[in-house]
C-alpha positions as CSV (number, residue, x, y, z in Angstrom):
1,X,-63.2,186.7,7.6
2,X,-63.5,186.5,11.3
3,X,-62.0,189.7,12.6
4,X,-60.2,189.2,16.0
5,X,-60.2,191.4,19.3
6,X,-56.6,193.1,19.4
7,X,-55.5,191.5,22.5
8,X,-55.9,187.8,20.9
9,X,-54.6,189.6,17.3
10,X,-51.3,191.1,19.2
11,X,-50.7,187.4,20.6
12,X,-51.0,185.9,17.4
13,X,-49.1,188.6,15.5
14,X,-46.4,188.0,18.2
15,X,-45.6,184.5,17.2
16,X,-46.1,185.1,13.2
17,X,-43.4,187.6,14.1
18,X,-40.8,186.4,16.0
19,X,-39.3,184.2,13.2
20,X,-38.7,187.7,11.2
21,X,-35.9,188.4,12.8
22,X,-31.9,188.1,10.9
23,X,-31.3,189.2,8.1
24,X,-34.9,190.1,6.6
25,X,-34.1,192.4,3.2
26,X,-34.6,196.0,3.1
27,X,-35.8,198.1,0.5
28,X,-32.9,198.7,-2.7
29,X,-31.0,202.1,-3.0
30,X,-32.4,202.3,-6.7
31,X,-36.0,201.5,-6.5
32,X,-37.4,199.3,-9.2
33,X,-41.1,199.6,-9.0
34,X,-43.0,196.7,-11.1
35,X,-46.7,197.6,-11.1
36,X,-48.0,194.1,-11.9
37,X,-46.7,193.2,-8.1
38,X,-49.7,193.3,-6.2
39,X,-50.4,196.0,-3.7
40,X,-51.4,195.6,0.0
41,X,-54.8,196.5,0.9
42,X,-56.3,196.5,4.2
43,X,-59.5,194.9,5.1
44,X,-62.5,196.9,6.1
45,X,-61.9,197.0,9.5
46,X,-58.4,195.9,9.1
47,X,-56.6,198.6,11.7
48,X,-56.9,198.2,15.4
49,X,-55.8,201.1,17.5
50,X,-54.5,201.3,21.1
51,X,-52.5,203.4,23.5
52,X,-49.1,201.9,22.8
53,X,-49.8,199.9,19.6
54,X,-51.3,199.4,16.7
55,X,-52.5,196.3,14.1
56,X,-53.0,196.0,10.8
57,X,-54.9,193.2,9.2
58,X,-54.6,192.9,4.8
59,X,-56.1,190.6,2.3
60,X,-54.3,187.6,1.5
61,X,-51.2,187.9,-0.9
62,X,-52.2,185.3,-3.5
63,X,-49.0,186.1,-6.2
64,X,-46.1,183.6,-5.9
65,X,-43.6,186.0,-7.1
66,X,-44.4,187.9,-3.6
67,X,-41.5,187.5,-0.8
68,X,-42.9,189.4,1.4
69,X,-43.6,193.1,2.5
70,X,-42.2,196.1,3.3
71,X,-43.7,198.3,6.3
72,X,-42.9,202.4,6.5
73,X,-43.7,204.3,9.1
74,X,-43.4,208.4,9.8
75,X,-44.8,209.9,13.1
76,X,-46.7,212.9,12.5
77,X,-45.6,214.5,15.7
78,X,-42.0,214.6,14.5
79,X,-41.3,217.3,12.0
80,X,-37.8,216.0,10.6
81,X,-39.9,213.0,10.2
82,X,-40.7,211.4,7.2
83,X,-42.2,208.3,5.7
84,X,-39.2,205.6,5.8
85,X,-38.6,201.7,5.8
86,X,-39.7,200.5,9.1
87,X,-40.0,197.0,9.3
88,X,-39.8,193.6,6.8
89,X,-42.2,190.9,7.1
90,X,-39.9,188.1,4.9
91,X,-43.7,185.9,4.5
92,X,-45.8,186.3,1.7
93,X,-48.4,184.2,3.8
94,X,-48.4,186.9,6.8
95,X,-51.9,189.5,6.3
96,X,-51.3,190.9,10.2
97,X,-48.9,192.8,11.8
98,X,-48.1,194.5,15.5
99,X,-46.6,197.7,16.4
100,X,-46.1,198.5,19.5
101,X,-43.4,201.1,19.1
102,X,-46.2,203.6,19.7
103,X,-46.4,206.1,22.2
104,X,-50.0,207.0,23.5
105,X,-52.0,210.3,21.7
106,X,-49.9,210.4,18.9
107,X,-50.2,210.8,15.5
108,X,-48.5,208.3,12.8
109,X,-48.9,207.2,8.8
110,X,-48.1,204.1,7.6
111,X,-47.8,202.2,4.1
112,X,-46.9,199.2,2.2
113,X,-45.5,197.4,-0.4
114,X,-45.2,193.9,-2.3
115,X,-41.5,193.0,-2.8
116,X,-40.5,190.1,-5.1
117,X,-36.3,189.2,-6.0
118,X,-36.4,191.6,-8.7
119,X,-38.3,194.2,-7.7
120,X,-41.0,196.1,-5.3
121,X,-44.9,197.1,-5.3
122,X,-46.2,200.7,-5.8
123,X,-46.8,202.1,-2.4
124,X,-50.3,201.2,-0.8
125,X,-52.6,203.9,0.3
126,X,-51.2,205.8,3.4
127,X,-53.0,205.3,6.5
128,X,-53.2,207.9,9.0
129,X,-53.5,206.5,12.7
130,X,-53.9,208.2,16.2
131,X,-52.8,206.3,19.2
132,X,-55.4,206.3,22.1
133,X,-54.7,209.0,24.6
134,X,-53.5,206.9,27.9
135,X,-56.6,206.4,30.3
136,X,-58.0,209.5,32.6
137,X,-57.4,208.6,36.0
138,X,-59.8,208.1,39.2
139,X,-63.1,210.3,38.8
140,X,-63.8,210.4,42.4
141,X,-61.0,211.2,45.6
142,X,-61.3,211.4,48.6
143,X,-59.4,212.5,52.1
144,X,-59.9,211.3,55.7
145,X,-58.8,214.6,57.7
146,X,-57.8,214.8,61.6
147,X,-56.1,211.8,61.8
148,X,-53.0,211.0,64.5
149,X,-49.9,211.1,62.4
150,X,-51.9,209.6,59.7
151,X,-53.8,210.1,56.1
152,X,-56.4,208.4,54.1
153,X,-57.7,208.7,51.1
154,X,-59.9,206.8,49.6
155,X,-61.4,206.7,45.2
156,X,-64.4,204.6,43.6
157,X,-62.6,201.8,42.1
158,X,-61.7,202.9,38.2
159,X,-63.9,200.7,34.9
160,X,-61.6,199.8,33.0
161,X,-60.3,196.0,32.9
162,X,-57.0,197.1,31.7
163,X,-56.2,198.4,35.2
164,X,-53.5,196.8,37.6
165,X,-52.6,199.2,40.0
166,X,-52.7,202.7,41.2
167,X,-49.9,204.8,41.9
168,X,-50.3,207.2,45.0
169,X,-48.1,210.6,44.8
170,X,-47.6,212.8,48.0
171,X,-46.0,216.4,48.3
172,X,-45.8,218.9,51.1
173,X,-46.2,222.5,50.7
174,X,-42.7,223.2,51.1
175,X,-42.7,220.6,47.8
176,X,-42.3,221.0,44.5
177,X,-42.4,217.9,42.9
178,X,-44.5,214.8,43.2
179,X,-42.9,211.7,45.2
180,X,-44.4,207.9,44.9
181,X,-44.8,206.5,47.7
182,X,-46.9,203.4,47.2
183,X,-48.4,201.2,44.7
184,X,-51.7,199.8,45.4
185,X,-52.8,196.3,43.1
186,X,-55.6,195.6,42.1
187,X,-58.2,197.7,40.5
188,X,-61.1,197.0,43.3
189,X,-58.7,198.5,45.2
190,X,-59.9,201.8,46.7
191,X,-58.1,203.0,49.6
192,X,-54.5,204.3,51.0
193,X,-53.4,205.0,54.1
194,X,-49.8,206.9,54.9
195,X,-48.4,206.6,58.1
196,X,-45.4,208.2,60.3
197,X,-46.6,211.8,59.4
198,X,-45.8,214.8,61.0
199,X,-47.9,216.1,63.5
200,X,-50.8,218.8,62.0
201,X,-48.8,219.1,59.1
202,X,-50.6,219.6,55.4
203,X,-49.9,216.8,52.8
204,X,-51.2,216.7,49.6
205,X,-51.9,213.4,47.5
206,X,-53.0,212.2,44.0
207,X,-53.7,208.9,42.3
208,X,-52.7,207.3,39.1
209,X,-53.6,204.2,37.6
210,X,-50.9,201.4,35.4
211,X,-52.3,199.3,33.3
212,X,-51.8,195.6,32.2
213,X,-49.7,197.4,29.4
214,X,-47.2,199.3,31.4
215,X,-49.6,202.6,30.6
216,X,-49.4,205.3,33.3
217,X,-52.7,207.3,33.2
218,X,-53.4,211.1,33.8
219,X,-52.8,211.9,37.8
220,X,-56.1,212.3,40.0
221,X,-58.1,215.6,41.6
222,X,-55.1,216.9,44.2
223,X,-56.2,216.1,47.8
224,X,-55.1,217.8,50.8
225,X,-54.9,216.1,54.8
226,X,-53.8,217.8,57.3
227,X,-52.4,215.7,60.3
228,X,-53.9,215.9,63.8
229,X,-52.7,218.6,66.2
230,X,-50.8,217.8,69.4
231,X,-52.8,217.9,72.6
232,X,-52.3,221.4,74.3
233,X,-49.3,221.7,76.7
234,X,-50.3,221.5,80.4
235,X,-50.4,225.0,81.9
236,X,-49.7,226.6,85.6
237,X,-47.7,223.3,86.8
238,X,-46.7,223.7,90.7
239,X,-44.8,221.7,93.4
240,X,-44.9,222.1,96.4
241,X,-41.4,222.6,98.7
242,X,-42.7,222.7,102.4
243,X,-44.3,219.2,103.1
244,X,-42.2,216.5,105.1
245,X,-41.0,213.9,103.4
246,X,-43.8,214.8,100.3
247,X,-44.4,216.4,97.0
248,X,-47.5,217.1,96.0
249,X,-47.8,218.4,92.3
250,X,-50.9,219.9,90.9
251,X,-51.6,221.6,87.3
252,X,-54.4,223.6,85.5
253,X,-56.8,220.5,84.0
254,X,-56.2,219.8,80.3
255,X,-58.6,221.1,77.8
256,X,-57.9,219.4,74.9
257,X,-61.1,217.6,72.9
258,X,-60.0,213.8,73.1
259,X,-58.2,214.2,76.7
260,X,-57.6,210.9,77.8
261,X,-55.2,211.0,80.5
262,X,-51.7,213.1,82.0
263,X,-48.2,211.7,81.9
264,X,-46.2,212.7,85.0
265,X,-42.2,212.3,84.2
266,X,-39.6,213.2,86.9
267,X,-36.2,213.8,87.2
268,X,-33.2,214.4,90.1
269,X,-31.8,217.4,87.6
270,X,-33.7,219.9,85.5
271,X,-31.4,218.7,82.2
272,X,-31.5,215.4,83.1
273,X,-33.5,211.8,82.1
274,X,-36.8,211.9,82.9
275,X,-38.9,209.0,83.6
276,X,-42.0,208.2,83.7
277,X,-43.6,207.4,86.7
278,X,-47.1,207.7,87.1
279,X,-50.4,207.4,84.1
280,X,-53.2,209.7,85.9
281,X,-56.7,211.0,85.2
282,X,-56.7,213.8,87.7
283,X,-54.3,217.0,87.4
284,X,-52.7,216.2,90.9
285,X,-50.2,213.7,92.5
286,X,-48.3,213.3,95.7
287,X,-44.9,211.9,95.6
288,X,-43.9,210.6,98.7
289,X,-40.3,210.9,99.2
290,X,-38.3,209.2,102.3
291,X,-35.8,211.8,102.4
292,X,-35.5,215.1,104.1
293,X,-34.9,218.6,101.8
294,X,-35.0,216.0,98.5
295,X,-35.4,217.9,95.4
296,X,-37.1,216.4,92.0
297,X,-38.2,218.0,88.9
298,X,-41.2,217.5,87.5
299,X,-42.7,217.6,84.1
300,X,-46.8,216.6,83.2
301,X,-47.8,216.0,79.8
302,X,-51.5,215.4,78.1
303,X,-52.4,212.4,76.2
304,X,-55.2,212.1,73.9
305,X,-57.5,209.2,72.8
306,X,-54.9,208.6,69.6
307,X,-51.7,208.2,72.0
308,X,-51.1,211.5,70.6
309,X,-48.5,213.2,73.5
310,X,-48.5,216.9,73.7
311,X,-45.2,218.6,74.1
312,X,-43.6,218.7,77.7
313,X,-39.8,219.3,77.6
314,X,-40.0,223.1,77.5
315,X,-41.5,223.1,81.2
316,X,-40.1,221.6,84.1
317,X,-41.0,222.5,88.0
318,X,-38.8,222.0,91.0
319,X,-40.1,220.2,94.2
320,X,-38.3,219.9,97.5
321,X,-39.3,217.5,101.1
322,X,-39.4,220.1,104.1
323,X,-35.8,220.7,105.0
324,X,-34.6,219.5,108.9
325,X,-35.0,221.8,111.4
326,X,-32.0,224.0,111.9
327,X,-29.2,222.1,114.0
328,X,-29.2,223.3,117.6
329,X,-26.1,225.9,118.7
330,X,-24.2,224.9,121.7
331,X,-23.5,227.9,123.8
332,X,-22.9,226.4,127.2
333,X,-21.4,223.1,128.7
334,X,-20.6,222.8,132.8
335,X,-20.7,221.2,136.1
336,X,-23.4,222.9,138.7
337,X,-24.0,221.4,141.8
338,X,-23.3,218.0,141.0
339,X,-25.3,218.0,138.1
340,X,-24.2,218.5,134.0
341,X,-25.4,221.6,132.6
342,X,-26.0,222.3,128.8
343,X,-27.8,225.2,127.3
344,X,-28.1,226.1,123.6
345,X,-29.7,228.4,121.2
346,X,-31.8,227.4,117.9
347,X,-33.9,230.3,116.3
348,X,-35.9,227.7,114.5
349,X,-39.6,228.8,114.7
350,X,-40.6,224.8,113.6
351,X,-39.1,223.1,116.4
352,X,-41.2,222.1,119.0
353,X,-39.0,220.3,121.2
354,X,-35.4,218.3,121.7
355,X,-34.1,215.2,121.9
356,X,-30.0,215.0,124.0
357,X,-28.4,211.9,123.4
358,X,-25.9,210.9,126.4
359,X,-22.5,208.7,126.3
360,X,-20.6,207.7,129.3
361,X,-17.1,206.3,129.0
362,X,-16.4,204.6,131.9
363,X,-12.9,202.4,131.1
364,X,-11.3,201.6,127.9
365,X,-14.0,199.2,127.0
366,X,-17.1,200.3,129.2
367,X,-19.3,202.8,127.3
368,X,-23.3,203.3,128.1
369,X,-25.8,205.7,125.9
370,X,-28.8,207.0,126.9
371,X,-31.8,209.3,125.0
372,X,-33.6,212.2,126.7
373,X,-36.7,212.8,124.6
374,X,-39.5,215.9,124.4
375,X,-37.2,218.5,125.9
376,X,-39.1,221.8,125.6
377,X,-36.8,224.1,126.6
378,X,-33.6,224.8,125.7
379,X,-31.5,223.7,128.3
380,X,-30.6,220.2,129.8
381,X,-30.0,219.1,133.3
382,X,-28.2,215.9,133.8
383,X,-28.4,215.1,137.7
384,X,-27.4,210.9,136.8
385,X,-23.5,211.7,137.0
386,X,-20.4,210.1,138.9
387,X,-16.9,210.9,139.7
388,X,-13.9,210.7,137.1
389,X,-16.4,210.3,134.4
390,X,-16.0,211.3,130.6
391,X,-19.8,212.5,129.1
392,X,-20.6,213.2,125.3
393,X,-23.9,215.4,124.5
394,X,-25.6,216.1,121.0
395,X,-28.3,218.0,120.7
396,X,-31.4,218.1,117.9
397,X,-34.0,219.6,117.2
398,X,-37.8,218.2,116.3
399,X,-40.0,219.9,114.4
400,X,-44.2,219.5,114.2
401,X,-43.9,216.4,111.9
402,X,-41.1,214.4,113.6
403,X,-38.6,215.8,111.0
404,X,-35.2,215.2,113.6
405,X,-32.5,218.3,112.4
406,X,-28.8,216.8,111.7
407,X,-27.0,216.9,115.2
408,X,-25.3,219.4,117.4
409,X,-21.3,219.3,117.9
410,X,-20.7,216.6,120.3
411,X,-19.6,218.2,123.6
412,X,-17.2,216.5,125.8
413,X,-17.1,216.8,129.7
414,X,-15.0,214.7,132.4
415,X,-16.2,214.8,135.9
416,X,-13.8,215.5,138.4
417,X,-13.0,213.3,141.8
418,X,-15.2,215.4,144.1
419,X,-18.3,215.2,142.2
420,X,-21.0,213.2,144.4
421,X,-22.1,209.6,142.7
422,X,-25.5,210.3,141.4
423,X,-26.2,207.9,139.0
424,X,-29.4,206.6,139.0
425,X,-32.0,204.4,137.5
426,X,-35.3,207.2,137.1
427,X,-34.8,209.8,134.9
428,X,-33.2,213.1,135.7
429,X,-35.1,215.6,136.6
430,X,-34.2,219.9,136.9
431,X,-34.0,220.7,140.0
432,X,-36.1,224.4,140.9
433,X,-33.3,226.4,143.2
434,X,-30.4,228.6,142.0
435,X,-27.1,226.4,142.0
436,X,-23.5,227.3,142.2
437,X,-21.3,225.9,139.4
438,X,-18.2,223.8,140.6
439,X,-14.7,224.0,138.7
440,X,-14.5,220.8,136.4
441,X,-12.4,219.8,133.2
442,X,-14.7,220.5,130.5
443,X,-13.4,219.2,126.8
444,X,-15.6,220.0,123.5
445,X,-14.9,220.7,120.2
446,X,-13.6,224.5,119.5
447,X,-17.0,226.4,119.7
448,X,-17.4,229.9,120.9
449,X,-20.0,229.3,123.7
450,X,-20.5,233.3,124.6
């Protein structure tokens, strides 16, 4: 008799089986054994053993008085177990049968009988199986350390045919148990990667492989990755706070490995959102700024080759423009010999010079304005005056750079009617003797001038 593999026996035993379902008859309460019934004998090599079944294979029942058979089972693993009715086959004509009830490594004993109307078979000759253990898993694992937020592993693709997939389990340290994470088809398969990882943090993996049959192997070797690091922070960041209109920041030069280039974020508050505003490969950067005494915080991060950012919201360094130059103090205002007089006082050690701004109101809708630039001194001559005349003076102050301070109170002085016309087209100039001042209406803002 041609003996078959047990994949193409299972099939067949499958559809010799599936018309004994109903109401297939069980063994009597009061056995009545009739020895002339003929008893079920295997063939040779008439069991077939896998991990979650089994097959039996007999010799033909040739007795017409035969109905069919009765299968008991007991599984030796169980000790309130015991040899009992398992299953009917209702054919006479039927010499295989499938289990696959059976759970892998495990011990069972199985027997059979003849059953006609009247009565049953002696019992056959037990026979004592042992499921296949379920298959050992990968021999050979392998992790990919150092990598950005990432893992690998990789395993030699397992022999067996039966193999479908391979189950990948992940813990932590802090972890007790195992977690799937992934299933990987196909058993040429040999590689998993895990992403969104925590940075140079451990993880530990293992592999198991599911077969055709729904059989879950023994896990892998345990593999360990641990994450890559975070660039180091960038150290010794400073801004600078006296440059006009101008920060320049500069930082200690990054030392990590795969350096690939600094992030410079800024912000108008130390708390607030900071964007990003400049991708450099030098530890230095000037922000120009049009604004006078503007103020910025800064923060500088390192990038590595992997996009990898190291942290930079724990530092952040305040830059300021070169304030104005401090506003000019009026002290004096006042008609002297036909000529306006005003003196002030500014202890600023930038300035280098001054710059008077003039109005003239002549009538209700007459009004003229007129500059005076690089004053050195500090005191102003206007000789360009008339009669009956209301005049408005600012002062401010100009530092090195050009930086122009806010401006002076505006001082406000009318002429009287005996003051001499001396308005004129050149520009006023301070004239070198001692002059006597002249009692005029002098109006200005409420200023202490002593």
């Amino acid at each position: 008799m041609k003996l078959w593999t047990l994949a193409t026996f299972c099939a067949a035993s499958l559809l010799i089986l599936s018309g004994c379902g109903g109401n297939s008859p069980k063994p009597a309460d009061e056995i009545k054994i009739d020895k002339t019934l003929p008893v079920v004998r295997l063939t040779e090599t008439g069991t077939f053993v896998d991990m979650n079944a089994v097959a039996f294979e007999w010799r033909a029942i040739e007795d017409e008085r035969v109905n069919g058979i009765y299968i008991y089972k007991q599984n030796m693993t169980q000790e309130a177990s015991e040899l009992s009715h398992y299953k009917t086959i209702d054919n006479r004509f039927t010499t295989h049968y499938l289990d696959n009830e059976i759970k892998p490594d495990t011990a069972y004993t199985y027997s059979f009988k003849t059953f006609s109307k009247e009565a049953e078979s002696q019992m056959s000759e037990a026979k004592v199986i042992n499921s296949l253990p379920v298959l050992q898993s990968v021999v050979w694992i392998q992790s990919i350390q150092n990598m950005p937020r990432t893992a690998k592993i990789i395993w030699r693709p397992h022999t067996n045919q039966k193999v479908k997939s391979y189950i990948i389990e992940r813990r932590t340290l802090e972890e007790e148990k195992w977690s799937k994470i992934a299933t990987v088809d196909g058993r040429l398969n040999a590689e998993f990667i895990d992403v969104d990882l925590k940075d140079e943090y451990v993880y530990k993996y293992r592999v198991l492989v599911l077969t055709y049959d729904g059989i879950t192997s023994t896990p892998s070797e345990i593999v360990q990755v641990v994450t890559k690091a975070l660039p180091i922070s960038i150290k010794h960041i400073v801004a600078t706070t006296n440059l006009p209109r101008k920060i320049e920041i500069n930082w200690e030069k990054s030392t990590t490995e795969d350096f690939s280039f600094y992030h410079l974020y800024k912000s108008e508050t130390s708390d607030g959102t900071y964007e990003l505003i400049a991708k450099l490969y030098n530890p230095t950067f000037t922000d120009v700024i049009e604004e006078d005494g503007k103020e910025y915080f800064y923060r500088v991060s390192a990038v590595e080759k992997n996009g990898l950012e190291s942290i930079h919201d724990k530092i952040s360094i305040q830059g300021i423009t070169l304030i104005k130059p401090e506003i000019p103090s009026l002290v004096e205002a006042k008609v002297v010999d036909n000529k306006i007089e005003i003196k002030w006082n500014n202890k600023d050690t930038r300035v280098k010079k001054y710059t008077v701004i003039k109005k003239a109101k002549t009538g209700w809708f007459d009004a003229k304005d007129e500059e005076f630039v690089d004053i050195t001194g500090k005191k102003f001559l206007d000789p360009e005056i008339g009669p009956n005349i209301t005049y408005y003076y600012q002062v401010f102050a100009i530092d090195e750079f050009g930086i122009k301070s806010e401006p002076s109170i505006e001082v406000e002085i009318k002429t009287p009617n005996t003051v001499a016309n001396n308005v004129k087209k050149e520009e006023p100039k301070e004239l070198s003797k001692k002059t006597q001042s002249k009692e005029v209406e002098v109006i200005v803002p409420t200023q202490d001038f002593n």
